[in-house]
C-alpha positions in Angstrom: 24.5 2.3 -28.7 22.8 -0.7 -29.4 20.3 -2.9 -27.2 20.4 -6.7 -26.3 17.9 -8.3 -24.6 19.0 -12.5 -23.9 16.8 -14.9 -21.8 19.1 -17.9 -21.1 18.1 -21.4 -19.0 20.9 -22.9 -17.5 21.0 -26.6 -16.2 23.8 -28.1 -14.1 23.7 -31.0 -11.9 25.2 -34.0 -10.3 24.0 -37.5 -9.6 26.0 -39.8 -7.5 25.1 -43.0 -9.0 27.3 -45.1 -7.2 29.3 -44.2 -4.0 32.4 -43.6 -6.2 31.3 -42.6 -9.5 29.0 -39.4 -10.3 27.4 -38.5 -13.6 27.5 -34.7 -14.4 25.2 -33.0 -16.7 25.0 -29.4 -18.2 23.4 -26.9 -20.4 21.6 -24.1 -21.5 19.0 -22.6 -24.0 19.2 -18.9 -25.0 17.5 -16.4 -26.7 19.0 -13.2 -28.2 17.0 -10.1 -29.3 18.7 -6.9 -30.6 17.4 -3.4 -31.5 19.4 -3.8 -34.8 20.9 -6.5 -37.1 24.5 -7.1 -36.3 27.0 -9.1 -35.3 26.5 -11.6 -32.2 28.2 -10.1 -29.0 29.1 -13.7 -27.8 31.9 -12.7 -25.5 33.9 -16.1 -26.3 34.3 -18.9 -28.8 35.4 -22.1 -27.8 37.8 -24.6 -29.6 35.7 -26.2 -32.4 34.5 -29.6 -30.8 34.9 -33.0 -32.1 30.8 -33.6 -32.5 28.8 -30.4 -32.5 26.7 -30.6 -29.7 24.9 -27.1 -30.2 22.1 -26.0 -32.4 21.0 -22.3 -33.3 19.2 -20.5 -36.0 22.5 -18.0 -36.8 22.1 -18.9 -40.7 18.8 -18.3 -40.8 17.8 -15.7 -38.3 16.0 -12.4 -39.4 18.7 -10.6 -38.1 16.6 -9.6 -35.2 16.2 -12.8 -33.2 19.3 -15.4 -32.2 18.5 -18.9 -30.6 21.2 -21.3 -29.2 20.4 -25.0 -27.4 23.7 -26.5 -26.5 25.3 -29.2 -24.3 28.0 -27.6 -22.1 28.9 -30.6 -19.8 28.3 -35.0 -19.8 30.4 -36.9 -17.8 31.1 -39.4 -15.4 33.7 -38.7 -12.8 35.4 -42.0 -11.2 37.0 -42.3 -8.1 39.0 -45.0 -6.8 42.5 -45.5 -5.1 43.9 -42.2 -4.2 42.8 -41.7 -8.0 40.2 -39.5 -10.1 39.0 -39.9 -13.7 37.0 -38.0 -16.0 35.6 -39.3 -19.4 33.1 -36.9 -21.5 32.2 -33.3 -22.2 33.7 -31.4 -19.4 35.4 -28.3 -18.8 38.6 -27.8 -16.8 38.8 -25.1 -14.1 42.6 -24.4 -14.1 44.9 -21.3 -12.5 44.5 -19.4 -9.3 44.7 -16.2 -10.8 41.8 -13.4 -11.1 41.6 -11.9 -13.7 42.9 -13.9 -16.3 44.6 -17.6 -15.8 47.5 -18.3 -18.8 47.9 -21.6 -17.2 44.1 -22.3 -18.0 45.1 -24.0 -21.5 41.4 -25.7 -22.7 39.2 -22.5 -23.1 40.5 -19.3 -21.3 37.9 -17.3 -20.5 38.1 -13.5 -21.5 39.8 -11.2 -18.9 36.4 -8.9 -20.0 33.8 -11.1 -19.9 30.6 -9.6 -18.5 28.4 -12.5 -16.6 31.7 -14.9 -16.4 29.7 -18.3 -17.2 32.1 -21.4 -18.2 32.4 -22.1 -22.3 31.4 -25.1 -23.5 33.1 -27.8 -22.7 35.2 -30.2 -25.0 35.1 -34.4 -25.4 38.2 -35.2 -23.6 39.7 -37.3 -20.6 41.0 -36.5 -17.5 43.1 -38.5 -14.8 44.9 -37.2 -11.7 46.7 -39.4 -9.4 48.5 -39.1 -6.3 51.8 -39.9 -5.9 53.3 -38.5 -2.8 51.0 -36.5 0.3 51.1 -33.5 -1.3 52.0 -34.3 -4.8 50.3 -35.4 -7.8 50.1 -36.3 -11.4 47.2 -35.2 -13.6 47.4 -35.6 -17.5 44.1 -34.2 -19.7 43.4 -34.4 -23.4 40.5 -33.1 -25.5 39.3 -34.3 -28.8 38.7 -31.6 -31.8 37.4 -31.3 -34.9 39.2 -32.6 -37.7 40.4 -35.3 -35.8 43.4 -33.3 -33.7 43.6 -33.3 -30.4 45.2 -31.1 -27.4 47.2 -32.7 -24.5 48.1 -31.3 -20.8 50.3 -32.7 -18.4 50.3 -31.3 -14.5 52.1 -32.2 -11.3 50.4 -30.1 -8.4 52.2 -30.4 -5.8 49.9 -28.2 -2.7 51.3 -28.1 0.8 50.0 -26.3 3.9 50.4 -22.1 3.0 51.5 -23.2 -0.4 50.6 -24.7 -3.8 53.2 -25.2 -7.0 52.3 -26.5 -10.0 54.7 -26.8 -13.2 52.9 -27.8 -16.3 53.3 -28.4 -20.1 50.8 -28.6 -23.1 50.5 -29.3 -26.1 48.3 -27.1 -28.0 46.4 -26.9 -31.9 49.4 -23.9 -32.5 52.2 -24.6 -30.5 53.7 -25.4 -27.1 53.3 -24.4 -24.0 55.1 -24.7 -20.5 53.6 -23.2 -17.4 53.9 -22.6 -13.5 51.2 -21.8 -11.5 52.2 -21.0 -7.4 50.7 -19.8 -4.4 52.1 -18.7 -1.0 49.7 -18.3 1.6 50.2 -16.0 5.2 48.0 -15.6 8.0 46.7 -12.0 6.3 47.2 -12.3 2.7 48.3 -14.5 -0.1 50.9 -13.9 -3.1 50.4 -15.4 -6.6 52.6 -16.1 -9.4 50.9 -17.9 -12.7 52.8 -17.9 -15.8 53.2 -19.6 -19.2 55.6 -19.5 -22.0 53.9 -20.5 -25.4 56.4 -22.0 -28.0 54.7 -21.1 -31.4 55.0 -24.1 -34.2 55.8 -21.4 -36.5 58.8 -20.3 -34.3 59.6 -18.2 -31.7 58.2 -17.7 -28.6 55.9 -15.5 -25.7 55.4 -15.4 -22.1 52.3 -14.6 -20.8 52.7 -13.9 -16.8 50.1 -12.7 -13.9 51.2 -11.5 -10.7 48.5 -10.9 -8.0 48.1 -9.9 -3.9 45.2 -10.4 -1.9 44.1 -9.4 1.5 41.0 -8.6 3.6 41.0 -5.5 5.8 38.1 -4.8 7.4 35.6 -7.6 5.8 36.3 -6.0 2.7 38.1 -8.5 0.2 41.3 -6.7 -2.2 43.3 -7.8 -5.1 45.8 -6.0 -7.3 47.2 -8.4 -10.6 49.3 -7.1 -13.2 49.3 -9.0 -16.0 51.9 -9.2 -18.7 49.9 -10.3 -22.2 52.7 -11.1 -24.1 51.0 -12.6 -26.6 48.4 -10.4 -27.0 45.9 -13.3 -27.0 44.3 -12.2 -23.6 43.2 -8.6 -24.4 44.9 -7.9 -28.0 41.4 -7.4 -29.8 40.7 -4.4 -27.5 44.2 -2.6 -27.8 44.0 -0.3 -30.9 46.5 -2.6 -32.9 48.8 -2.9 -29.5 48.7 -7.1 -29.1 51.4 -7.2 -26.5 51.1 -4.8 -23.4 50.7 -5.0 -19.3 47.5 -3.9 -17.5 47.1 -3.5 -14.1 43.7 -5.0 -12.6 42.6 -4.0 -8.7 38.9 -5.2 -6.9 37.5 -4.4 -4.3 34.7 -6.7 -2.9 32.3 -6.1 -0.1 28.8 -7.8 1.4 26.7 -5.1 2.7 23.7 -6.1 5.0 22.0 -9.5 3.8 21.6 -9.0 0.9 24.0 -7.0 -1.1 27.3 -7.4 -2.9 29.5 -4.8 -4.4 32.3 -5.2 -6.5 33.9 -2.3 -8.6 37.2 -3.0 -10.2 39.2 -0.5 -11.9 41.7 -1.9 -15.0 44.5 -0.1 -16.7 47.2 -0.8 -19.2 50.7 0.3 -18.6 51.1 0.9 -22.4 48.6 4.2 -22.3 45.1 4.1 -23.0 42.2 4.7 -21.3 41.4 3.3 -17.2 37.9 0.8 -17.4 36.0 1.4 -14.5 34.0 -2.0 -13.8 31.3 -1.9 -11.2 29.2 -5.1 -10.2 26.7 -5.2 -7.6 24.6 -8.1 -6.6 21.0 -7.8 -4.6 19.0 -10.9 -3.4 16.0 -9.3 -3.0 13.7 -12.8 -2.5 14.3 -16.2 -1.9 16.3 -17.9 -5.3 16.2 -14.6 -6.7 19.2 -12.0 -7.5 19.5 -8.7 -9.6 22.8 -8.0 -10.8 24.4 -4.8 -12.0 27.4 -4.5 -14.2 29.1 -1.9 -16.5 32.2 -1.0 -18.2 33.2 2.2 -18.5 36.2 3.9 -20.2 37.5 6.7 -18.2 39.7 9.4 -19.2 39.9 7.9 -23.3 42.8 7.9 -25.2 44.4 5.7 -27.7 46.2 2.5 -27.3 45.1 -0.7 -25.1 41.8 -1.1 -24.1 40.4 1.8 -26.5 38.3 -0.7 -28.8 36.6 -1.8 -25.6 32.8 -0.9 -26.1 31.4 1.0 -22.9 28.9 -1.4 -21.7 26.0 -1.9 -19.0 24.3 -5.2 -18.2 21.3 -5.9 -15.8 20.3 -9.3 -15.6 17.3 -11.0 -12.8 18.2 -14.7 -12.0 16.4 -17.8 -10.3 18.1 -20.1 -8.8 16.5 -23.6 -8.2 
């Protein structure tokens, strides 16, 4: 088993500057020290972006020691006339899903991911414009390196008890066209998110999550079964099985002041072993938390999920 101890600062803010424009800014520094020289266990790597905007020691480290100073987020934010644009580094928070979002086309993060921070974001635009009451237009488009570039074209259309949004982009390695929809009743809420890629070397795959939440008794549940049909959400953990359906249910709870628990419990329909994912969160002082997470394999066997590492990660935060 092997040891990592990280120290991260991480900066976000926003400054109104006018009454209808905002400037937002974000970033972090990190610092990485393992027991022994291997690989980096960053859980996610971002599209390359147009201008590098991070610096860190990787080439010349001893192995031993890992530093990282990068720019996550500059923008300005405009609003004006029923309308919104975004110019800069930003990130785009897309899908209603859970545990993973397929209609989240500009960085998905890792169904997996322990501390579940936002990537980096990418130099791009954004407009969204409304066109009826409960219907709008929003087209994004991010800027990579070698001078390509990624498009996105949405039409939310979010009503009272409901939301539908149909969607297409156009992606570094194909296609993709997507639907994202939410029904909402007086006790719980049904969710369908779903996206067909088209692949530029032919053929196609649908990537589909369908979800149910409730609360009973202050205690918050959700049950998602996703259908990773490209194997791009949790192919690098399946044993050489890319394309298979995993079942995902949480189960989260405040108790007193000043805990929060959250175990979740994922399985694949395809065989393999069930990951047992506690979290627990304790404000023990002002601006200060203690958080406990793990991932266990229970019951091992081959097929999806087998490659993923049992895990445990404590981390002490201060939040000013």
């Amino acid at each position: 088993m092997a040891y990592f101890q990280v120290t991260r600062l991480l900066i976000d803010r926003k400054d109104e500057l006018l009454p209808d424009l905002t400037l937002e800014t974000g970033g972090e520094a990190d610092w990485l020290a393992n027991q022994n020289p291997v690989a980096i266990p960053w859980p996610e790597q971002g599209a390359p972006n147009l201008v590098n905007l991070e610096w860190n020691n990787f080439d010349s480290s001893d192995g031993v020691n890992y530093e990282t100073l990068r720019l996550n987020r500059i923008n300005l934010q405009w609003a004006f006339d029923g309308a919104e644009a975004t110019l800069g580094l930003q990130s785009w928070d897309w899908g209603s899903s859970v545990f993973y979002q397929p209609t989240r086309y500009f960085d998905p993060l890792s169904p997996l991911i322990l501390a579940r921070d936002e990537p980096q974001g990418s130099e791009g635009a954004d407009l969204s414009c409304a066109l009826l009451d409960d219907l709008s237009l929003e087209g994004a488009v991010r800027f990579l390196s070698g001078g390509t570039a990624e498009w996105v074209v949405r039409l939310p259309n979010r009503g009272i008890g409901f939301s539908a949004t149909p969607s297409f982009a156009h992606l570094a390695g194909g296609d993709e066209i997507g639907l994202d929809t939410c029904l909402t009743f007086p006790t719980f809420q049904v969710r369908l998110e779903g996206a067909d890629y088209y692949f530029s070397t032919g053929g196609s795959s649908l990537e589909t999550v369908t979800g149910l939440s409730t609360v009973i008794d202050q205690s918050a549940l959700v049950l998602e079964w996703l259908d990773d049909g490209t194997g791009q959400a949790l192919g690098s953990y399946s044993n050489q099985i890319a394309a298979a359906d995993y079942l995902f249910f949480s189960w989260q709870r405040t108790v007193g002041k000043n805990w929060k628990i959250l175990p979740v419990l994922v399985k694949s329909l395809e065989g393999g072993p069930f990951l047992f994912w506690p979290k627990a969160v304790w404000d023990f002082a002002d601006q200060w938390d203690f958080t406990l997470e793990s991932q266990v394999r229970i019951a091992y066997s081959a097929g999806p999920l087998a490659l993923n590492p049992d895990r445990l990660f404590m981390a002490v935060g201060c939040h000013f």
